[in-house]
ROLO-375929 format. One line per 2 residues: number of its first residue (from 1); their letters; for each residue z, x, y of N, C-alpha, C, O. Coordinates in steps of 0.02 Angstrom, whole numbers, plus 50000, padded with zeros to 5 digits. Layout:
NUM> A> Z/X/Y/Z/X/Y/Z/X/Y/Z/X/Y ~ ...
//
This chain:
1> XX> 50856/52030/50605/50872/51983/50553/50836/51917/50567/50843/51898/50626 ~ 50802/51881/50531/50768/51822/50535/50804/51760/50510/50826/51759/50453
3> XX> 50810/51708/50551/50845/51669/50537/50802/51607/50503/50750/51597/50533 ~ 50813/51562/50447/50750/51522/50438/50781/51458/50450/50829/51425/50433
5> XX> 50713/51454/50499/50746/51360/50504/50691/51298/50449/50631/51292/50437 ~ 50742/51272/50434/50691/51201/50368/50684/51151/50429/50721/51139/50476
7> XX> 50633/51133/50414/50616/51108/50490/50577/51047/50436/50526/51026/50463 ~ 50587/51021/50379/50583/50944/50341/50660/50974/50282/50657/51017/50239
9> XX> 50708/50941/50298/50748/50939/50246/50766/50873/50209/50797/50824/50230 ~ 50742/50882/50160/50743/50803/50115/50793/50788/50104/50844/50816/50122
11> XX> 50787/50727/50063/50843/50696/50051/50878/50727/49978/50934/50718/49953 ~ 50831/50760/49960/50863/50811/49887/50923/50855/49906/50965/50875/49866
13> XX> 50921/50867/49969/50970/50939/49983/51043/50881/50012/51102/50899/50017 ~ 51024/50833/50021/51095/50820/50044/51114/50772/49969/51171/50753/49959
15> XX> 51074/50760/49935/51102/50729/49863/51134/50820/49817/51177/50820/49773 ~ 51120/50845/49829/51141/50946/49796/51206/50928/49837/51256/50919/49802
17> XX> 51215/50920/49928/51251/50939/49940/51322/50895/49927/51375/50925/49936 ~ 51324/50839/49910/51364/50783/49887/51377/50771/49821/51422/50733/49807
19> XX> 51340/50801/49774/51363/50812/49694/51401/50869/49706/51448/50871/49667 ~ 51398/50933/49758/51434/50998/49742/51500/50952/49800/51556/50973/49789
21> XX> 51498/50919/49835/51554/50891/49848/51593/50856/49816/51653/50855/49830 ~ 51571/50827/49775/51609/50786/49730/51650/50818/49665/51703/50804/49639
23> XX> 51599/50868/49653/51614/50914/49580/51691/50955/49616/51744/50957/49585 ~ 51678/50987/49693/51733/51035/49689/51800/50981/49703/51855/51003/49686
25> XX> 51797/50918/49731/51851/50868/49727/51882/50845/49681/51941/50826/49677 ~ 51823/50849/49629/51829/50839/49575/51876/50883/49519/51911/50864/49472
27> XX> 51862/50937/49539/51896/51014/49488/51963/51009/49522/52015/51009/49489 ~ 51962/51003/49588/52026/50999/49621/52078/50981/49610/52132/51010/49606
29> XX> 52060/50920/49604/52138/50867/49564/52187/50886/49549/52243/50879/49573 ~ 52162/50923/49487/52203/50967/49430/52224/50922/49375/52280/50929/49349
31> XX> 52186/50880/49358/52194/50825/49297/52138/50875/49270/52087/50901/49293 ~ 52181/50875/49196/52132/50931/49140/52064/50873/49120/52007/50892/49111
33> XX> 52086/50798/49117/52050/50761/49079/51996/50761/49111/51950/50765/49070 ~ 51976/50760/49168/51937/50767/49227/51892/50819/49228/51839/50802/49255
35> XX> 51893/50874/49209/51855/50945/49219/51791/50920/49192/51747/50921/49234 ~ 51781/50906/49156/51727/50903/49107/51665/50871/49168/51611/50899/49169
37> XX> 51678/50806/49223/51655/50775/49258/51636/50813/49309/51577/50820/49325 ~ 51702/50850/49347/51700/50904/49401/51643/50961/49406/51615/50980/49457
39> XX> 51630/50986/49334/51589/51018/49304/51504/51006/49303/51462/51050/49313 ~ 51493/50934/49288/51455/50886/49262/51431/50898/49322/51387/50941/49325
41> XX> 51455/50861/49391/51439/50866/49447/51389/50913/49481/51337/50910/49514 ~ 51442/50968/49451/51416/51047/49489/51345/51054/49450/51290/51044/49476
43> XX> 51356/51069/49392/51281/51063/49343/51222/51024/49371/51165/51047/49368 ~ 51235/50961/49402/51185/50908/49433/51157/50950/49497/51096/50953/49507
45> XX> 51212/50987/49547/51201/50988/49588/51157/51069/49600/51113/51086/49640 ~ 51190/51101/49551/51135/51170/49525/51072/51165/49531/51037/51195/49571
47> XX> 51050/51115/49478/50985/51103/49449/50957/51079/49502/50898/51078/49484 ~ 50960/51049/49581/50943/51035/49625/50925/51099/49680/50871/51114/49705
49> XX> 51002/51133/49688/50982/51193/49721/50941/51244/49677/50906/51277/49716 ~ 50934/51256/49635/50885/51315/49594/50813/51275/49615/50768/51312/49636
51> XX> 50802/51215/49612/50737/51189/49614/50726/51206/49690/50670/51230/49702 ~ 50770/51197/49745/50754/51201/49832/50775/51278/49831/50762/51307/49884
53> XX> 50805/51319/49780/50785/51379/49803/50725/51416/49781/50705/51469/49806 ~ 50696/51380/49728/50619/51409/49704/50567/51389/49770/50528/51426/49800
55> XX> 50580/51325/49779/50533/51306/49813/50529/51330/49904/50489/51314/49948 ~ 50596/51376/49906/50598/51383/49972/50579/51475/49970/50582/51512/50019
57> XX> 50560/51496/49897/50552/51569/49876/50607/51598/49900/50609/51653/49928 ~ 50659/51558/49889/50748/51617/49916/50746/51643/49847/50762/51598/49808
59> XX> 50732/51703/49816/50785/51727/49760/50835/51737/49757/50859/51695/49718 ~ 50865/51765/49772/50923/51777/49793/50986/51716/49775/51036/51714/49739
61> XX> 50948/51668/49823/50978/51602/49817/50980/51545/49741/51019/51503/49718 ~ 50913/51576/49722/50887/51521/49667/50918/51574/49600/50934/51540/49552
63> XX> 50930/51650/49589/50963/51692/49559/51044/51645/49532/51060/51614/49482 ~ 51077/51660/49592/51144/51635/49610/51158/51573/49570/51201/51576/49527
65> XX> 51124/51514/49581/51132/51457/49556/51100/51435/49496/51103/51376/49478 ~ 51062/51491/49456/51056/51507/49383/51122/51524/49366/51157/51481/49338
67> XX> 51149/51586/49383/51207/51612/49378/51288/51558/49368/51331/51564/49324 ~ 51287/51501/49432/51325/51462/49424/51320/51393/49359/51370/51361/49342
69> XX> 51247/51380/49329/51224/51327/49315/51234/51360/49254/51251/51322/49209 ~ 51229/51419/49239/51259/51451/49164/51342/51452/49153/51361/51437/49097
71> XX> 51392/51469/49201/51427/51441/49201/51455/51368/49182/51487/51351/49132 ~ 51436/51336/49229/51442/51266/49228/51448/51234/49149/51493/51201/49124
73> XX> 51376/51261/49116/51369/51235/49047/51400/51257/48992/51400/51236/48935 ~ 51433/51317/49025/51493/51349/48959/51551/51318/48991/51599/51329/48953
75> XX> 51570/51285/49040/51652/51259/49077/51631/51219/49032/51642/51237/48974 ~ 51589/51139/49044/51585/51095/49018/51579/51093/48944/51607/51046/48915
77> XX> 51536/51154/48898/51557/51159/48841/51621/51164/48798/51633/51138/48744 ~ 51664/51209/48840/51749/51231/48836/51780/51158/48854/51821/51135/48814
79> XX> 51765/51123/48908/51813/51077/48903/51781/51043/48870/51733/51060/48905 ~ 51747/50989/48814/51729/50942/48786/51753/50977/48694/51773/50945/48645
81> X> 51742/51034/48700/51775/51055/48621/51867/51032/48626/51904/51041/48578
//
């Protein structure tokens, strides 16, 4: 099994990793009025990891967070109707 080390990790991956921190603190609460933001978050923080998983050729990875970022935009659609 090969382990990969990022051996330059920018400052993009820890801004991904602090919008998906904020978003799941965010959903957490459990204030309904709130979701829409919690959501918002995660969406921001998608569009970051899909971009560092293209660019790191993870499919797998960059798959996944299509997967979540389609989500995301039907939560946030559901809660703003």
């Amino acid at each position: 099994m090969k382990i990969r080390y990022y051996k330059k990790i920018d400052g993009w991956r820890w801004v991904g990793f602090l919008l998906a921190m904020l978003g799941a603190f965010t959903l957490s609460n459990a204030n309904v009025e709130t979701q829409w933001l919690g959501w918002s978050f995660g969406l921001a923080s998608g569009l970051i990891w899909i971009y560092m998983g293209y660019k790191d050729g993870d499919l797998p990875r960059t798959l996944m967070e299509v997967m979540w970022f389609a989500i995301g935009i039907r939560a946030v659609w559901n809660w703003l109707q």
